[in-house]
Each structure stands twice: as C-alpha cells, then as structure tokens.
MDAnalysis code that builds the backbone (N, CA, C; Angstrom):
import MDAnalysis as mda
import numpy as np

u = mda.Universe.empty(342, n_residues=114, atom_resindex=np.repeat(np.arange(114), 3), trajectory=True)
u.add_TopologyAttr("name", ["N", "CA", "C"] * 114)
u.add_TopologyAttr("resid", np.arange(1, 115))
u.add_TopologyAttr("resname", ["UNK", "UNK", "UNK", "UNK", "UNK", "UNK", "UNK", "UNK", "UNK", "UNK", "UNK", "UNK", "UNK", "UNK", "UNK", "UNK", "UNK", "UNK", "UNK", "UNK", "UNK", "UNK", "UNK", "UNK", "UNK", "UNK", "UNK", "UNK", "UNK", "UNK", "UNK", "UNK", "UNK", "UNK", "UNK", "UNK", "UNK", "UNK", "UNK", "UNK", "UNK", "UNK", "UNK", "UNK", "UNK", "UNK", "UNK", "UNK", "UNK", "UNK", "UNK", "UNK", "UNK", "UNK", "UNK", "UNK", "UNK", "UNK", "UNK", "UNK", "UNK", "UNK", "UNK", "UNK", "UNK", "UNK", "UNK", "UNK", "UNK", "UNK", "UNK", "UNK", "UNK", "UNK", "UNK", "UNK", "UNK", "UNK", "UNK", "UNK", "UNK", "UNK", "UNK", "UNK", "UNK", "UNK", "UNK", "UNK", "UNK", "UNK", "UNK", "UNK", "UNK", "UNK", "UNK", "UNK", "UNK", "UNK", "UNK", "UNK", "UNK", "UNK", "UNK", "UNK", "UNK", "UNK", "UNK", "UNK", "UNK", "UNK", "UNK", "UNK", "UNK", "UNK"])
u.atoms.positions = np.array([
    [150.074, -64.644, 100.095],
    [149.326, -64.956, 98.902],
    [149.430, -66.458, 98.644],
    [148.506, -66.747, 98.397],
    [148.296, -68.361, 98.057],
    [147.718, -68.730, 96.632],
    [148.575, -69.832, 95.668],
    [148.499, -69.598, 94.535],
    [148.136, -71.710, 94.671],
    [146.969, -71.595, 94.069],
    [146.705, -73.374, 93.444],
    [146.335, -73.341, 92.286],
    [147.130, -73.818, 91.872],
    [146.892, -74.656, 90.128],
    [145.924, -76.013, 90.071],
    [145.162, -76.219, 89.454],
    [144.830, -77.149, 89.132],
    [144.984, -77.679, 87.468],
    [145.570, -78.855, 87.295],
    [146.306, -79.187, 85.987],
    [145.011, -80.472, 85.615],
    [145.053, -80.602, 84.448],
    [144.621, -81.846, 84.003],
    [144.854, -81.885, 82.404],
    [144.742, -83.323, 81.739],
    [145.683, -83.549, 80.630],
    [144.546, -83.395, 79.155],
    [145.336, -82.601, 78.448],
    [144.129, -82.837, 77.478],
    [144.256, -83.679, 76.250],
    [142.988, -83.746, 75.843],
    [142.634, -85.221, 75.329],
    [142.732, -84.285, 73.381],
    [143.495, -85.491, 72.889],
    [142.977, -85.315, 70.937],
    [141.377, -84.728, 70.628],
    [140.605, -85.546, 71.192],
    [139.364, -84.877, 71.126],
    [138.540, -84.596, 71.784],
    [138.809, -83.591, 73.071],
    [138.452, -82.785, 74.092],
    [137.489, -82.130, 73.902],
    [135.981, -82.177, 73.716],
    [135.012, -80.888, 73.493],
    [134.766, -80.860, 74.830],
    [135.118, -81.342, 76.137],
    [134.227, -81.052, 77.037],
    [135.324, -79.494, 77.327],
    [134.219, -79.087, 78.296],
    [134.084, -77.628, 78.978],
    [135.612, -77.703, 80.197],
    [136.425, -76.806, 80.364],
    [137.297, -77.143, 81.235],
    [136.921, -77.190, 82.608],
    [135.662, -77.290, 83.227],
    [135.423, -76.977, 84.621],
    [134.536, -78.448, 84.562],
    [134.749, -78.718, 83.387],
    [133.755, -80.308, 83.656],
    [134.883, -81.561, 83.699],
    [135.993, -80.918, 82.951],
    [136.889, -82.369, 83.465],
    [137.367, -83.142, 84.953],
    [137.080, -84.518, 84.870],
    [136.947, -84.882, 85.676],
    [137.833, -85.193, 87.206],
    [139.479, -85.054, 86.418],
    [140.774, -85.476, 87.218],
    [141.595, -84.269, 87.229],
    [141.619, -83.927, 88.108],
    [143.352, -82.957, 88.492],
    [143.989, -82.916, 89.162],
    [145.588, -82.360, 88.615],
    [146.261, -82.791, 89.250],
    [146.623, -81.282, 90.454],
    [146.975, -81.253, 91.661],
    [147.048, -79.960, 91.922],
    [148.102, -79.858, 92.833],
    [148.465, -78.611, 92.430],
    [149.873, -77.996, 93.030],
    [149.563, -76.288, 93.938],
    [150.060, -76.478, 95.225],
    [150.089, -75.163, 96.047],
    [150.892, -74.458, 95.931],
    [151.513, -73.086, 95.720],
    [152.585, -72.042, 95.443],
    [153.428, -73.393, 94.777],
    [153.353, -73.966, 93.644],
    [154.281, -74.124, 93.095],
    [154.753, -76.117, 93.586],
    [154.342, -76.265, 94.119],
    [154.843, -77.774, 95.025],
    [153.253, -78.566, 94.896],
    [153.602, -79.667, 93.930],
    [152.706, -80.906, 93.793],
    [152.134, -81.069, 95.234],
    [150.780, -81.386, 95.510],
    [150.383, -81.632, 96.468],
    [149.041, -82.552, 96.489],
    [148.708, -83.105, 95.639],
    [148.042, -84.172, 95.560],
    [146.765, -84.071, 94.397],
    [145.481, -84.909, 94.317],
    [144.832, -85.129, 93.336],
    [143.303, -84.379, 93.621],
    [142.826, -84.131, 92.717],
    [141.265, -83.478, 93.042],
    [140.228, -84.019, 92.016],
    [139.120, -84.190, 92.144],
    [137.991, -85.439, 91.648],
    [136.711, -84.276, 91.397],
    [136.167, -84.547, 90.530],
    [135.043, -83.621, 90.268],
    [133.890, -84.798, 90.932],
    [132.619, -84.385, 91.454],
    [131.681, -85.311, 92.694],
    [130.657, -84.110, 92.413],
    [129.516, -85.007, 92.521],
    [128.387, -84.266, 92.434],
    [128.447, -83.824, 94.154],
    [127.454, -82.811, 94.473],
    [127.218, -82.385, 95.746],
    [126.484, -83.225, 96.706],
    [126.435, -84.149, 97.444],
    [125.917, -84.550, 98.323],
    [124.626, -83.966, 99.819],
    [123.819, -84.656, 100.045],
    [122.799, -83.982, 100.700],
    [123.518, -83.376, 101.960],
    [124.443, -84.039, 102.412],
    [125.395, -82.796, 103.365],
    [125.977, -81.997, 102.818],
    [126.557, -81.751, 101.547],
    [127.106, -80.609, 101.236],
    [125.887, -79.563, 101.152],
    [124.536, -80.070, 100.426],
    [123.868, -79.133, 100.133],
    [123.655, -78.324, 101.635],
    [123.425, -79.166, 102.737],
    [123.077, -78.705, 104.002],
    [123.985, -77.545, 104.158],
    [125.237, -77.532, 104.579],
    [126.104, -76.989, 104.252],
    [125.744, -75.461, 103.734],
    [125.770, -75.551, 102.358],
    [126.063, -74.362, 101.776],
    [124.255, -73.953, 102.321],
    [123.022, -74.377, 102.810],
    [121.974, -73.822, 103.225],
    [122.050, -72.974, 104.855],
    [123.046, -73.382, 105.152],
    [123.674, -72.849, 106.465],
    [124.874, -71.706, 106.310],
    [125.255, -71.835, 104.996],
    [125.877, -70.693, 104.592],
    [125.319, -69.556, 103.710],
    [124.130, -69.880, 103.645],
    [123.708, -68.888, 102.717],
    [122.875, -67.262, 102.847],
    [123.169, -67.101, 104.306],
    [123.086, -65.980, 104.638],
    [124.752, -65.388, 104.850],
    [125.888, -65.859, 104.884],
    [127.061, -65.328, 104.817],
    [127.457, -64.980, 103.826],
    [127.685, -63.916, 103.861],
    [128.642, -62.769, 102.356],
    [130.074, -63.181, 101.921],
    [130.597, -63.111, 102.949],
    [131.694, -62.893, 102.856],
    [132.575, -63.430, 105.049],
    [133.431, -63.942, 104.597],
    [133.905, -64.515, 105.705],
    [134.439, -65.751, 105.804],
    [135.129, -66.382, 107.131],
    [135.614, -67.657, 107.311],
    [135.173, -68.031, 108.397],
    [135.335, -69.282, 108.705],
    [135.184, -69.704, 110.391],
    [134.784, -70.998, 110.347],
    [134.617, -71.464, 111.488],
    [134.290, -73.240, 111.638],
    [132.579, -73.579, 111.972],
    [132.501, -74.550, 110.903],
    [130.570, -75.018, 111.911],
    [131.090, -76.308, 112.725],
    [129.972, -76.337, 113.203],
    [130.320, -77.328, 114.561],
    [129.914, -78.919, 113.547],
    [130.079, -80.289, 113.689],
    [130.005, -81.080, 112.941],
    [129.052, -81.919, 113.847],
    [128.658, -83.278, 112.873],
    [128.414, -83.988, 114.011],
    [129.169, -84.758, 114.755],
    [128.572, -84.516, 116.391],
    [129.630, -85.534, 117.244],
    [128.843, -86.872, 117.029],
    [128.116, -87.440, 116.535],
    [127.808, -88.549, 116.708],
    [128.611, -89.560, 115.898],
    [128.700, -88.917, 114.537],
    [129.512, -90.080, 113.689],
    [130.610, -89.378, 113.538],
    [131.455, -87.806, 113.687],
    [132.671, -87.121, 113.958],
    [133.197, -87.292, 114.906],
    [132.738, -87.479, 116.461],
    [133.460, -87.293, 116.931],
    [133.297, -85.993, 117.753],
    [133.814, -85.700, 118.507],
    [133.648, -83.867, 119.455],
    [134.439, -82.869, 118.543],
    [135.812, -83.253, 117.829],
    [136.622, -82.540, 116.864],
    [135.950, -82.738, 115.335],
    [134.886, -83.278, 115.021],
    [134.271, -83.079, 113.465],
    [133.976, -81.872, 113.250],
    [134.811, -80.553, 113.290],
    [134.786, -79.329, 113.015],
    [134.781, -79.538, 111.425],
    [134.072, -78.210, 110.706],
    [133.989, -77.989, 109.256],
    [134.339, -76.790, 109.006],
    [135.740, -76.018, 108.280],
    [136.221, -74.973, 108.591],
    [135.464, -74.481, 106.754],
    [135.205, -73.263, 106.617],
    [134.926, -72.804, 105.749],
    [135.302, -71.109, 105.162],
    [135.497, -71.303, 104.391],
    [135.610, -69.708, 103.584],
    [134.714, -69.222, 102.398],
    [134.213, -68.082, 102.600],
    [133.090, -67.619, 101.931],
    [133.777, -66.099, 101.411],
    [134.020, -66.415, 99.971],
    [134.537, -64.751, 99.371],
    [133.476, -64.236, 98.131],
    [134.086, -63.437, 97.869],
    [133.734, -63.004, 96.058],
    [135.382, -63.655, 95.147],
    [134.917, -63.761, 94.191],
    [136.072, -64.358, 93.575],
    [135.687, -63.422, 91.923],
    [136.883, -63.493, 91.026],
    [136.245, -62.425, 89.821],
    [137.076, -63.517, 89.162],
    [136.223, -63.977, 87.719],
    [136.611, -65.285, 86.716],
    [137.586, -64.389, 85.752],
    [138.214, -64.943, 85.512],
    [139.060, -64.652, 83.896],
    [139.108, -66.008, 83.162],
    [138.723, -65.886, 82.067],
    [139.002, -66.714, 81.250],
    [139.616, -66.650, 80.021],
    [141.253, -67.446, 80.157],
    [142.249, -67.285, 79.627],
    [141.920, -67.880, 77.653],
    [141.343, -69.103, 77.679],
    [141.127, -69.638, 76.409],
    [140.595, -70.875, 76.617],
    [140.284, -71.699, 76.236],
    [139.080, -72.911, 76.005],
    [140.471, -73.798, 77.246],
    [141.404, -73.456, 77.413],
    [142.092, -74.590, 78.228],
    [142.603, -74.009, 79.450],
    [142.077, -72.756, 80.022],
    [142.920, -72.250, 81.162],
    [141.991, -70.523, 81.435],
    [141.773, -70.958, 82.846],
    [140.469, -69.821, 83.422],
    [141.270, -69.682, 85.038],
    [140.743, -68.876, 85.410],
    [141.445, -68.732, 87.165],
    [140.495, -67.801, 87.052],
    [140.506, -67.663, 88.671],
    [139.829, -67.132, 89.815],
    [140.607, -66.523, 90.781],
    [140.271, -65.294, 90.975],
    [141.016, -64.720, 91.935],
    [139.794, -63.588, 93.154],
    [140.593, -64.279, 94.031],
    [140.122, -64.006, 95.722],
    [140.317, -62.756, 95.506],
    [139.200, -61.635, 95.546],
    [139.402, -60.473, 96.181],
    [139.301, -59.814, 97.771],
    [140.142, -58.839, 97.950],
    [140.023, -58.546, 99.012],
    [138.966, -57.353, 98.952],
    [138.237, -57.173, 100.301],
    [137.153, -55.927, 100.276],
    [137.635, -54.918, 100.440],
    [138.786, -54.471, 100.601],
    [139.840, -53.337, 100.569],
    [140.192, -53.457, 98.914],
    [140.483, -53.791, 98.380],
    [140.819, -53.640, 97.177],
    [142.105, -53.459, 96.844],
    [143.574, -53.445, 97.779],
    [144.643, -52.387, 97.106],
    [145.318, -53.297, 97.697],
    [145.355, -54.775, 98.121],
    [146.996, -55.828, 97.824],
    [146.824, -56.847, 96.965],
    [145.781, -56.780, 95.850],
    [145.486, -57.791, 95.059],
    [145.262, -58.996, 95.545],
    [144.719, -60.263, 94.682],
    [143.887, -61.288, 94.855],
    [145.108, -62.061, 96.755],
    [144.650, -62.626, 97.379],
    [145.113, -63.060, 98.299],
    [144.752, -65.007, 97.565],
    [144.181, -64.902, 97.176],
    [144.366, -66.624, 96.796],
    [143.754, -66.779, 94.929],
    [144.427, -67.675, 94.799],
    [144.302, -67.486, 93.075],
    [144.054, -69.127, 93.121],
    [143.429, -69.025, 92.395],
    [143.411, -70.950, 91.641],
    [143.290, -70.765, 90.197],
    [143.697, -71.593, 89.616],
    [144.644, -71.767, 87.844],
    [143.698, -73.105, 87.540],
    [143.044, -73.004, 86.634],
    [142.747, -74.077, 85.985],
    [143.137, -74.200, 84.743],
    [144.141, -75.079, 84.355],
    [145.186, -75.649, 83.099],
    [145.072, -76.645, 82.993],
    [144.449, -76.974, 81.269],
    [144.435, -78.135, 80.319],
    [146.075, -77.884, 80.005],
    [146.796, -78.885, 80.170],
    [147.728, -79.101, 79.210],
    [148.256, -80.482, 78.689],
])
C-alpha cells in the first residue's frame, strides 16, 4: 500500500478551493520527499492523455521521443478509478481502488491545508 500526502500551508484569508492551491509539500508512507507545483497541461500532456483515452484501467510504458529523449525517453503511466472523499474545506483524498474490491485502496493521496 502506498500512502502520499500532499501538505500545503494555509493562508488567514484562504477562499481559494484546496485543489487550486498552488505549492505542496509532499511526503510518501510517511517520509518527506520533495515539492509539487500546480502547471497548466501542456500540448504534450494533452497528447498524452489522447493516447490514453481509450484505456480504462491499467499501467504500462509509451514509447517517447527518441529524437529529443533519447532511445530511453520512456513515459510510464497508470490509469485507475479513484473514489473522492472529502474531509472539510482543508483536506480531501483519493483512494485507488482495486477491481477486486476486498484489500482496500492500494494507493491513497491526502490532500492537507494545514
């Protein structure tokens, strides 16, 4: 099971939405592991998810480009269902279901204003 938090600090007068703040800080099972940036989607990302959008459900690698990647510019991806909870105006998670249903979420992410 794999558990990521994502933290970010909240402000005296915070109306924005918690999935719109911009900086977090993020931690894997528990151990700081570096920073995450909210970015609009880029015309390769969109490509991307148009190449994924016949996949349901699944993981695996697309091939990248070798021209400006390289022969190893592999793009590894995971494609689930995820089910929202939302805890209160400062803290929502997501949890990875499995299509079996009976060992609970296999990856969780935490989003916490504090």
């Amino acid at each position: 099971m794999l558990r990521i938090a994502l933290e970010c600090e909240k402000r005296s007068s915070n109306k924005m939405k918690l999935l719109d703040e911009p900086l977090w800080t993020m931690y894997c099972n528990g151990k700081k592991t570096g920073y995450g940036v909210k970015r609009e989607a880029t015309a390769e990302d969109l490509q991307v998810m148009e190449l994924l959008k016949p996949v349901s459900m699944g993981a695996g690698v697309l091939p990248g480009n070798a021209e400006t990647e390289g022969v190893e510019g592999e793009l590894a991806y995971m494609r689930a269902f995820f089910e929202r909870v939302v805890g209160s105006k400062d803290s929502e998670t997501f949890y990875m279901l499995s299509p079996e249903g009976n060992n609970g979420p296999e990856l969780t992410i935490f989003f916490v204003r504090v």
